[in-house]
LUMKOL-381455 format. One record per residue: z, y, x of N, C-alpha, C in turn. Coordinates in steps of 0.02 Angstrom, whole numbers, plus 50000, padded with zeros to 5 digits. Layout:
<kemar><n_c3>Z</n_c3><n_c2>Y</n_c2><n_c1>X</n_c1><ca_c3>Z</ca_c3><ca_c2>Y</ca_c2><ca_c1>X</ca_c1><c_c3>Z</c_c3><c_c2>Y</c_c2><c_c1>X</c_c1></kemar>
...
! end
This chain:
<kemar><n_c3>51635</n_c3><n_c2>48695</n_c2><n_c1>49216</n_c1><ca_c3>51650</ca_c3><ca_c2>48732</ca_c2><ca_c1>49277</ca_c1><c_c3>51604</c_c3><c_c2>48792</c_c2><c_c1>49281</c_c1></kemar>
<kemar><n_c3>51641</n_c3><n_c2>48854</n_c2><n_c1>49304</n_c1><ca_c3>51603</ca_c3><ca_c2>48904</ca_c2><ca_c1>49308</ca_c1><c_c3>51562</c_c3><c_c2>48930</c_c2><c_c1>49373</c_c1></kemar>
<kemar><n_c3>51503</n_c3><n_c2>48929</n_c2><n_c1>49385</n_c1><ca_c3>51478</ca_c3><ca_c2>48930</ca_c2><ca_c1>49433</ca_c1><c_c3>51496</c_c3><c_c2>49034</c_c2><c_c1>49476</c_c1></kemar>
<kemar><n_c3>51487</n_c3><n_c2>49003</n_c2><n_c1>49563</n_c1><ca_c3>51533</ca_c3><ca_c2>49071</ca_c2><ca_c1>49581</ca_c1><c_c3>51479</c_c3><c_c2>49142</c_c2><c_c1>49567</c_c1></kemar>
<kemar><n_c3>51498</n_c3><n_c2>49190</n_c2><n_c1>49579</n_c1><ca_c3>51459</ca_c3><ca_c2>49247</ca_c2><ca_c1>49569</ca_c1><c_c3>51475</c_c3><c_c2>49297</c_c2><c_c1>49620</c_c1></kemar>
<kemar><n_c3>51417</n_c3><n_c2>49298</n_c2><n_c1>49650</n_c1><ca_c3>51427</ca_c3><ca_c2>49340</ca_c2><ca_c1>49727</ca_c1><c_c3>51432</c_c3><c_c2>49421</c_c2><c_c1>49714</c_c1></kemar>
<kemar><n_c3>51415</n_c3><n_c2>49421</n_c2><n_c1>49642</n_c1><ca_c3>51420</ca_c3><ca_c2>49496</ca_c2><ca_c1>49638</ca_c1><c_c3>51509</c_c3><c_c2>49506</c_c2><c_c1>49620</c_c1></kemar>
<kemar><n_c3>51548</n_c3><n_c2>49496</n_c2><n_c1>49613</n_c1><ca_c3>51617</ca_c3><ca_c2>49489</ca_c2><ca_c1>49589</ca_c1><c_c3>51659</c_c3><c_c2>49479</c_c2><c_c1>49644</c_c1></kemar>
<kemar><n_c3>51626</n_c3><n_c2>49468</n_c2><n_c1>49721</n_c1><ca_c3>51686</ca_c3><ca_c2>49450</ca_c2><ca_c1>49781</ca_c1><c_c3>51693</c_c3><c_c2>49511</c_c2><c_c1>49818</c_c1></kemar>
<kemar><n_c3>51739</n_c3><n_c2>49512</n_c2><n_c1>49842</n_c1><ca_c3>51745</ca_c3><ca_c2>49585</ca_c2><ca_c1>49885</ca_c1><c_c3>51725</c_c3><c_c2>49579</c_c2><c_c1>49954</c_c1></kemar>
<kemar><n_c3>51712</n_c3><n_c2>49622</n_c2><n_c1>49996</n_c1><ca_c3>51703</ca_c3><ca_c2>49607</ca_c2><ca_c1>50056</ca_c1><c_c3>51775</c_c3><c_c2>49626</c_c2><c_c1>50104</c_c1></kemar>
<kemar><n_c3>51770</n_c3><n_c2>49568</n_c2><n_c1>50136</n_c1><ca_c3>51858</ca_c3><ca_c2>49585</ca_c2><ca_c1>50198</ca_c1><c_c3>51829</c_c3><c_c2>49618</c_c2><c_c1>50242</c_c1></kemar>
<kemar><n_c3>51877</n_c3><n_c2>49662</n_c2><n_c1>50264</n_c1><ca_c3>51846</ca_c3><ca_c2>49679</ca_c2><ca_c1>50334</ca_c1><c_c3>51825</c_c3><c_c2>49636</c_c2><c_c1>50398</c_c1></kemar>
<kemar><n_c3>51889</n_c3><n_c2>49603</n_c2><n_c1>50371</n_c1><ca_c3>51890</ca_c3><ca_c2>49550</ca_c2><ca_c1>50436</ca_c1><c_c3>51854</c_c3><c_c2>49493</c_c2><c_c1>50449</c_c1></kemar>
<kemar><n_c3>51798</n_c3><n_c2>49480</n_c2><n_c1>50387</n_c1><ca_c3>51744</ca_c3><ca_c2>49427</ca_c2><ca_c1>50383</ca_c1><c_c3>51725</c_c3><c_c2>49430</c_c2><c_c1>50444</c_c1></kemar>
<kemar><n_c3>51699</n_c3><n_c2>49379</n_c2><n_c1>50464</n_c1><ca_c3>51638</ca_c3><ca_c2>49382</ca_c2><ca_c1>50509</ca_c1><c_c3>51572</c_c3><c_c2>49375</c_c2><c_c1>50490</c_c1></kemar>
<kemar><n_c3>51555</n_c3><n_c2>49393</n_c2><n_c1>50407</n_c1><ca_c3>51499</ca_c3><ca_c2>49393</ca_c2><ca_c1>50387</ca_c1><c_c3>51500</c_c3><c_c2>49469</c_c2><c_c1>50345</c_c1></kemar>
<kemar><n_c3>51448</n_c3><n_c2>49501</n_c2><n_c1>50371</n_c1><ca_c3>51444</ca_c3><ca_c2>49569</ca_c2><ca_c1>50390</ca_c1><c_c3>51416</c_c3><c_c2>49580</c_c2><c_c1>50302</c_c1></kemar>
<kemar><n_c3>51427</n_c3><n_c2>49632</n_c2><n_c1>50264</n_c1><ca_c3>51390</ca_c3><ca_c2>49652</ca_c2><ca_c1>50221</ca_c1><c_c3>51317</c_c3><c_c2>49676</c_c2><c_c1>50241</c_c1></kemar>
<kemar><n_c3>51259</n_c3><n_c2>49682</n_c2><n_c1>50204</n_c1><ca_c3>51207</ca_c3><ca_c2>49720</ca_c2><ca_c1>50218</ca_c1><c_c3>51219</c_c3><c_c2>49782</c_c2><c_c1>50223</c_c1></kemar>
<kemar><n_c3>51188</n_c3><n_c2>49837</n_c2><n_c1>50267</n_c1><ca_c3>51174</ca_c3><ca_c2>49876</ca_c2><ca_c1>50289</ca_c1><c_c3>51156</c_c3><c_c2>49922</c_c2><c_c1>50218</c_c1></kemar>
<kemar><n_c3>51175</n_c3><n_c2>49981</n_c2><n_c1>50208</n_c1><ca_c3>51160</ca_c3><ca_c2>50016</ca_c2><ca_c1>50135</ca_c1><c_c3>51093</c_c3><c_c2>50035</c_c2><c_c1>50156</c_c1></kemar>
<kemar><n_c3>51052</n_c3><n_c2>50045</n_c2><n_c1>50114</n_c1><ca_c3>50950</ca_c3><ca_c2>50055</ca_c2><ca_c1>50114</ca_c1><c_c3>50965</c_c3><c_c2>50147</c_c2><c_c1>50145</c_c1></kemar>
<kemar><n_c3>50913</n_c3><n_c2>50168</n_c2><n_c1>50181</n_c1><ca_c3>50897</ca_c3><ca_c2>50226</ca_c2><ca_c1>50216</ca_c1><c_c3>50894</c_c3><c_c2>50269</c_c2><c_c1>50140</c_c1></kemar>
<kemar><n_c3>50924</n_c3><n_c2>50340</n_c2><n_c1>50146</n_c1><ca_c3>50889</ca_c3><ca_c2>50380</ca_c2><ca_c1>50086</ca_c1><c_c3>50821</c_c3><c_c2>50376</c_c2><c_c1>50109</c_c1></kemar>
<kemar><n_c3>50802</n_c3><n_c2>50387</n_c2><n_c1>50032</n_c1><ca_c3>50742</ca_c3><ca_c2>50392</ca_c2><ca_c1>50030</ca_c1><c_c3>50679</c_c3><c_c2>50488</c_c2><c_c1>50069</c_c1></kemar>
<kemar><n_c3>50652</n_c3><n_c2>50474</n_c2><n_c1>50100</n_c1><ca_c3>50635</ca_c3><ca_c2>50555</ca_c2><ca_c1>50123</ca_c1><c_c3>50619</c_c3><c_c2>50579</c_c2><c_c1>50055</c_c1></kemar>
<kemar><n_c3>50628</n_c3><n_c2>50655</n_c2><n_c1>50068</n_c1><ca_c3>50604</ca_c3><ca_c2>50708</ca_c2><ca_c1>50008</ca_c1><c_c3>50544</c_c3><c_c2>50751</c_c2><c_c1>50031</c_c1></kemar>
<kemar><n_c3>50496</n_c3><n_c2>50738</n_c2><n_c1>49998</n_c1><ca_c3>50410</ca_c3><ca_c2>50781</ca_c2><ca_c1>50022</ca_c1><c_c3>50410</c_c3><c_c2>50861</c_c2><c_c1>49973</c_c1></kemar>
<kemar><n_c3>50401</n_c3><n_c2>50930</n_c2><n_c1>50010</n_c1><ca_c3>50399</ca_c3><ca_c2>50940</ca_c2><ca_c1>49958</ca_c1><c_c3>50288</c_c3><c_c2>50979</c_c2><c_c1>49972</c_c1></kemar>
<kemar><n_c3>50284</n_c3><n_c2>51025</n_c2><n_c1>49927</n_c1><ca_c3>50219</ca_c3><ca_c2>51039</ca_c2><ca_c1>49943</ca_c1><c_c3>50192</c_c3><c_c2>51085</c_c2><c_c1>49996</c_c1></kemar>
<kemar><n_c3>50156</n_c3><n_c2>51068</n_c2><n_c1>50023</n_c1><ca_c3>50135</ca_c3><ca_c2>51088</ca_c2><ca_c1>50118</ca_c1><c_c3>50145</c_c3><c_c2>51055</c_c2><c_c1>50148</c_c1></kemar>
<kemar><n_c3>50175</n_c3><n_c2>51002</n_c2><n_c1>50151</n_c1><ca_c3>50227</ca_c3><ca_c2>50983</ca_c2><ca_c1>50198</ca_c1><c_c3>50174</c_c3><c_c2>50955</c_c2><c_c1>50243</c_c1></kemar>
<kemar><n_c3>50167</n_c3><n_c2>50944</n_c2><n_c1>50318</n_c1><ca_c3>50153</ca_c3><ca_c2>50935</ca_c2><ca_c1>50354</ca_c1><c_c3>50159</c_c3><c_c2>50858</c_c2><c_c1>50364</c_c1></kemar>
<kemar><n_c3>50119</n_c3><n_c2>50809</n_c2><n_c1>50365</n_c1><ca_c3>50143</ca_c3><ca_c2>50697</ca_c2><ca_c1>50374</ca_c1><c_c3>50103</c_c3><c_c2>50667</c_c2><c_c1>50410</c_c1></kemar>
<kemar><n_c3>50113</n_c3><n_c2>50630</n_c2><n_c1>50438</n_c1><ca_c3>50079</ca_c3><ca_c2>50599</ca_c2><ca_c1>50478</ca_c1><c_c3>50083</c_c3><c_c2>50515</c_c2><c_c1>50460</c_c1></kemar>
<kemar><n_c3>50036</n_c3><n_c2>50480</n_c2><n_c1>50426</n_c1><ca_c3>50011</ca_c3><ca_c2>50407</ca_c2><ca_c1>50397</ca_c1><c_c3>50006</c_c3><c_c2>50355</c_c2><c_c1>50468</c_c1></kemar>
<kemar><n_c3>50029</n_c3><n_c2>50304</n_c2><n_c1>50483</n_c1><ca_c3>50015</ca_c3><ca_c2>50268</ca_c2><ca_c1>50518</ca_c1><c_c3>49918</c_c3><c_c2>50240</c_c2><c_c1>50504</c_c1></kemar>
<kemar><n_c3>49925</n_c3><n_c2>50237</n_c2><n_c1>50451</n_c1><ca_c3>49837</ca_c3><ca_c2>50230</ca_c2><ca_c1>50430</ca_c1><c_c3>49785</c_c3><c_c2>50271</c_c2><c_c1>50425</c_c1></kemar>
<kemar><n_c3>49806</n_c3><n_c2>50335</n_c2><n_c1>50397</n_c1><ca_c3>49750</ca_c3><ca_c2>50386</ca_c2><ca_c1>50364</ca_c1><c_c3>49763</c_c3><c_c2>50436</c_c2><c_c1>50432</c_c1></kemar>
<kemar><n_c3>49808</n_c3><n_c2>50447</n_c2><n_c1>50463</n_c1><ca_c3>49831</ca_c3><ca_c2>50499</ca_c2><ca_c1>50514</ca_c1><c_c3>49854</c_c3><c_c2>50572</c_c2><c_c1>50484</c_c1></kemar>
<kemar><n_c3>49840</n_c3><n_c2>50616</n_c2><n_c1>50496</n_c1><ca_c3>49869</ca_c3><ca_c2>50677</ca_c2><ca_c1>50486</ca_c1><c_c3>49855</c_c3><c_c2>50712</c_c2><c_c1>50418</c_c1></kemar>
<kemar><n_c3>49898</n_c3><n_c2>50729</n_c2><n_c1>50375</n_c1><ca_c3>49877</ca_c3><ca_c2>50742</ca_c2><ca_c1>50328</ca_c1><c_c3>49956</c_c3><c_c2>50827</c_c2><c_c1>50307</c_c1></kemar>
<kemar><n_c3>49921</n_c3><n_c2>50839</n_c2><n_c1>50208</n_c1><ca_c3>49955</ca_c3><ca_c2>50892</ca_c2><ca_c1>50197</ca_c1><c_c3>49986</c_c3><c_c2>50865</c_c2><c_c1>50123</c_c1></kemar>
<kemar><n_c3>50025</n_c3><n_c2>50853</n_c2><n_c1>50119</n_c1><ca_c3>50054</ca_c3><ca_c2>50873</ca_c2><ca_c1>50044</ca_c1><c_c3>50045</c_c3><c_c2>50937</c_c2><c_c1>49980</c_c1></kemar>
<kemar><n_c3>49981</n_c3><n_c2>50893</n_c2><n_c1>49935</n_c1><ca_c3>49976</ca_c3><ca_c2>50924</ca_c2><ca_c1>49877</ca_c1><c_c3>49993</c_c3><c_c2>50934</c_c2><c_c1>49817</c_c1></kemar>
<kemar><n_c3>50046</n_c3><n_c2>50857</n_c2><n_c1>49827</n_c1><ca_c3>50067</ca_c3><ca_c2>50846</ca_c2><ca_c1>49736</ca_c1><c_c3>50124</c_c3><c_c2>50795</c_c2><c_c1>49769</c_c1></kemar>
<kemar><n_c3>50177</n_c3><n_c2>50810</n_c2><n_c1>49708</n_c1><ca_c3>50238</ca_c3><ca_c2>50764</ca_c2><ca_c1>49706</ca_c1><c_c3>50255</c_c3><c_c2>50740</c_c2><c_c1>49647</c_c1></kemar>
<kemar><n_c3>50262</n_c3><n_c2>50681</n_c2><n_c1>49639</n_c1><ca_c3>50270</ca_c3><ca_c2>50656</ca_c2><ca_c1>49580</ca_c1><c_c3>50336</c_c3><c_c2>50626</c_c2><c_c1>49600</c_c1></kemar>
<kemar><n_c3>50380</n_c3><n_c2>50590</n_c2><n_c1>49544</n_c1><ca_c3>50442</ca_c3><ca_c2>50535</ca_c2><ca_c1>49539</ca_c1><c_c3>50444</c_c3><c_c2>50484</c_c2><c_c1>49593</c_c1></kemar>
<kemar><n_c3>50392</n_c3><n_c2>50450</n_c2><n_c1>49592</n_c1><ca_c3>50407</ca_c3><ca_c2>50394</ca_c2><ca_c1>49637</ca_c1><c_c3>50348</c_c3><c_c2>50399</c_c2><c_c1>49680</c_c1></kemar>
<kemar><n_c3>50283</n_c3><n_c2>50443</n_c2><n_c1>49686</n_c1><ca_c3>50246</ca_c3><ca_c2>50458</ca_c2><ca_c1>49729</ca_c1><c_c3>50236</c_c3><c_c2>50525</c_c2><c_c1>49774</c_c1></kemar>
<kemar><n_c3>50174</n_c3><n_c2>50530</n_c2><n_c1>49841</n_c1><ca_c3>50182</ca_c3><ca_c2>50581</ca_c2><ca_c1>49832</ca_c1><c_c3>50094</c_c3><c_c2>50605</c_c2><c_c1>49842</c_c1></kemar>
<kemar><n_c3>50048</n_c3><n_c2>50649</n_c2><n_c1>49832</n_c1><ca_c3>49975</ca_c3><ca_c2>50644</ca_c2><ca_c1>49833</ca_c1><c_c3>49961</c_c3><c_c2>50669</c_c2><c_c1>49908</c_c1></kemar>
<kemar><n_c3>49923</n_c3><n_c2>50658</n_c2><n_c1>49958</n_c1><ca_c3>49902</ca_c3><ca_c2>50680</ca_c2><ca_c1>50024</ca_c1><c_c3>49851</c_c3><c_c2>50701</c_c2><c_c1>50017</c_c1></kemar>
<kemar><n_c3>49829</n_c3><n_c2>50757</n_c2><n_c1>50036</n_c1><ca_c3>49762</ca_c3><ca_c2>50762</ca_c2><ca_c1>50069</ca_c1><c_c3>49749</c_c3><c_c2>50750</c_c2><c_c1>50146</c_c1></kemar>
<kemar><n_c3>49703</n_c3><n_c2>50700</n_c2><n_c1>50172</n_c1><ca_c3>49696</ca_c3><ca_c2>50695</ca_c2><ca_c1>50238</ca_c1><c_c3>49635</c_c3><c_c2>50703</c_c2><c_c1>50261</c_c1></kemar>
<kemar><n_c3>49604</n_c3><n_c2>50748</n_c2><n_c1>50239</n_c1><ca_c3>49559</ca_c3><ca_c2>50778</ca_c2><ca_c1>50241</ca_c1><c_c3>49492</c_c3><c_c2>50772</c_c2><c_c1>50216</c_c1></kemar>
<kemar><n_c3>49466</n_c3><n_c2>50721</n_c2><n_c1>50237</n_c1><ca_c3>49408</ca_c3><ca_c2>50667</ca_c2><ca_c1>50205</ca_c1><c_c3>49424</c_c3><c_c2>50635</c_c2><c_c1>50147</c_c1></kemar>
<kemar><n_c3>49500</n_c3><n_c2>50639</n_c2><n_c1>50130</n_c1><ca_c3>49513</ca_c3><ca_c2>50579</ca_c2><ca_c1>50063</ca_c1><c_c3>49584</c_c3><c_c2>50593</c_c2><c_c1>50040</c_c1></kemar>
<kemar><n_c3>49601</n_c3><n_c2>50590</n_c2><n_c1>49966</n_c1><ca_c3>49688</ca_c3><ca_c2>50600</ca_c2><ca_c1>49950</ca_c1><c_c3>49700</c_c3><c_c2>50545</c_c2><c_c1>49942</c_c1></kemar>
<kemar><n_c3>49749</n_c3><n_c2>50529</n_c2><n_c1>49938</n_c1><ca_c3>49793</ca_c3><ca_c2>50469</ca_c2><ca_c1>49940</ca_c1><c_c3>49850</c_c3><c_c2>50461</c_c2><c_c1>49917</c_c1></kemar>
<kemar><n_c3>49878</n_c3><n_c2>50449</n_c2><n_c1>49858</n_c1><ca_c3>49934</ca_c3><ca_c2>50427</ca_c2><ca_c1>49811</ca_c1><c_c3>49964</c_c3><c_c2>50389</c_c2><c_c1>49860</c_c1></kemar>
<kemar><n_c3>50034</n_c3><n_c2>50389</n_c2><n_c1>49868</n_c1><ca_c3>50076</ca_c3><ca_c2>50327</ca_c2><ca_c1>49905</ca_c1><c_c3>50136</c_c3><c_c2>50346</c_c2><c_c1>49883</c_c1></kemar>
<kemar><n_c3>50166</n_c3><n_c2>50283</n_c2><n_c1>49846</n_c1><ca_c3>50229</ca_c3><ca_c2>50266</ca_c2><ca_c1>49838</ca_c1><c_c3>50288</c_c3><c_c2>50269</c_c2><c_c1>49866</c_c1></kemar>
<kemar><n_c3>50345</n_c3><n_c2>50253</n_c2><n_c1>49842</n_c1><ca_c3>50398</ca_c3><ca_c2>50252</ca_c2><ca_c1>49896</ca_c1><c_c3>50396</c_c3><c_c2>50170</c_c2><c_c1>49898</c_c1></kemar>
<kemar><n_c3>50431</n_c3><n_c2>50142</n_c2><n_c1>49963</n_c1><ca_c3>50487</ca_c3><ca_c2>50182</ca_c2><ca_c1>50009</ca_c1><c_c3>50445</c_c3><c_c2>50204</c_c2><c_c1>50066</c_c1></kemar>
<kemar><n_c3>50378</n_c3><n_c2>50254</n_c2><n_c1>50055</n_c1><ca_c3>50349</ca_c3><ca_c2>50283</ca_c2><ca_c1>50120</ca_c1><c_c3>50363</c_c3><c_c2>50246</c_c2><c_c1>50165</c_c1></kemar>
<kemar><n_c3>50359</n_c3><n_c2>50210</n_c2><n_c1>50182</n_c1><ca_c3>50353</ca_c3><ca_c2>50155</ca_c2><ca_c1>50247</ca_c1><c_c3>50326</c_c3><c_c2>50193</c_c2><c_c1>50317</c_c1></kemar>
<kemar><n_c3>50253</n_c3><n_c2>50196</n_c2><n_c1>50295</n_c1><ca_c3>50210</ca_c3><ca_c2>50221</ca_c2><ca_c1>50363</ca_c1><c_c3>50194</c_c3><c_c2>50293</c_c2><c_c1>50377</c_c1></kemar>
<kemar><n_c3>50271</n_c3><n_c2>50320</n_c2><n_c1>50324</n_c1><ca_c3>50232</ca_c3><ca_c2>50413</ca_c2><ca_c1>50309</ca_c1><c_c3>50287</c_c3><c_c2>50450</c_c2><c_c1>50346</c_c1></kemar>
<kemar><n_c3>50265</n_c3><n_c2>50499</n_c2><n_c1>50400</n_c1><ca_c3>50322</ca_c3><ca_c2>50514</ca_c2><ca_c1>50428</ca_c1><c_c3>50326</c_c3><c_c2>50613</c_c2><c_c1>50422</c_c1></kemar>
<kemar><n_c3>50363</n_c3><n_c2>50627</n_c2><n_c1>50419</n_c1><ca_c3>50355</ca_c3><ca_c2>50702</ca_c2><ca_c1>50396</ca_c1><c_c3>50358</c_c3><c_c2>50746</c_c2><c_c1>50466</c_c1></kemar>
<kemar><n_c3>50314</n_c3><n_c2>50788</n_c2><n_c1>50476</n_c1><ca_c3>50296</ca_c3><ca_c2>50836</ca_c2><ca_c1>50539</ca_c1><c_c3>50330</c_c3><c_c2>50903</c_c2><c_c1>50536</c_c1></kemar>
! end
């Protein structure tokens, strides 16, 4: 017996079991940019990398990844 595979079912509209919600785009930083850290507080965009982006927040830079969680753009 072949076991089922949830990736292979379609979704009905008319389920009453909702698909997930598609993920937020991701924000785009570019350099200057003005952010504000729930942790570090106010900072500037110096460097952008692929999946990071570098801060200066004044006293200290800070590499942070995506999905930027706590980084909000000003």
């Amino acid at each position: 017996m072949k076991p089922p595979s949830a990736a292979t079912r379609r979704h009905l509209p008319t389920s009453p079991f909702k698909p997930p919600p598609p993920a937020p785009p991701v924000e785009v930083f570019t350099l200057d940019d003005q952010v504000s850290h729930d942790r570090y507080g106010l900072g500037r965009v110096i460097g952008v990398e692929d999946e990071a982006v570098l801060i200066d927040f004044g006293s200290r830079q800070e590499r942070i990844t995506t999905p930027y969680a706590k980084l909000i753009k000003l």
